[in-house]
N, C-alpha and C positions, 0 to 999 in steps of 0.2 A: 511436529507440533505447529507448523506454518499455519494449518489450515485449520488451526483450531479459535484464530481469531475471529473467524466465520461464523461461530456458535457463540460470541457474545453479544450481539447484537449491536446495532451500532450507537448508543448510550453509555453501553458499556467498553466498547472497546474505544470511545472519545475519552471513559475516566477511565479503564483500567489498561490500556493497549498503549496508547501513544504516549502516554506522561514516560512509560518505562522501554518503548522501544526506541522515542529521540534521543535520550543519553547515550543506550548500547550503540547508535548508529554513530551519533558524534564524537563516542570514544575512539573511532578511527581516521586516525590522518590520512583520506584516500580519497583519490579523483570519483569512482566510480562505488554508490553503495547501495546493494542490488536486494529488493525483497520480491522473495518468490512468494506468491501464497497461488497454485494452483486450484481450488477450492473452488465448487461451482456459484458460491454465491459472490453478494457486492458488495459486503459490510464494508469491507476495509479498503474499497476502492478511493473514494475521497480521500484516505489519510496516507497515505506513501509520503508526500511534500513533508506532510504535520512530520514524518519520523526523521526526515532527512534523506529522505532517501532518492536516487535523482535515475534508476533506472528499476521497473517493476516487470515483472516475470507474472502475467495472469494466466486462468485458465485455459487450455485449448478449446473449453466449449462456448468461449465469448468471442466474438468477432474482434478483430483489431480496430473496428470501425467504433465499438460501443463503449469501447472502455474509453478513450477522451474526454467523451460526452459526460462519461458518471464519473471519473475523476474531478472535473470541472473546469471554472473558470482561470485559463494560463496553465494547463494540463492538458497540450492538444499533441502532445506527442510520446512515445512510449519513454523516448527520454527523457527530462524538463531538466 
């Protein structure tokens, strides 16, 4: 179900995605809280921060180079 945020589009997964995935990720008391979404497209690229989440597992068909870029501004590394 990772890859299914991909298909809301990204309006939709700013109201339906992130309100519900920042509590699940802040419900845990841990250094490291990792969201995989392998999924060829980039909806959910910018919100990993908005979930909490401080290391993301993207695609193999994106270059390590592009996802910074479309994550954004003080998201220049795969960790933050």
């Amino acid at each position: 179900m990772d890859d299914i945020v991909e298909f809301a589009g990204e309006e939709k997964c700013r109201e339906f995605v992130v309100p519900y995935l920042a509590p699940i990720f802040a419900a845990f008391e841990i250094k490291i809280r990792f969201y995989h979404n392998d999924s060829q497209g980039f909806i959910s690229t910018p919100f990993p921060k908005e979930f909490g989440v401080n290391l993301f597992n993207f695609s193999f068909e994106h270059t390590i180079n592009e996802i910074p870029d479309l994550a954004g501004p003080g998201k220049k590394g795969i960790i933050w």
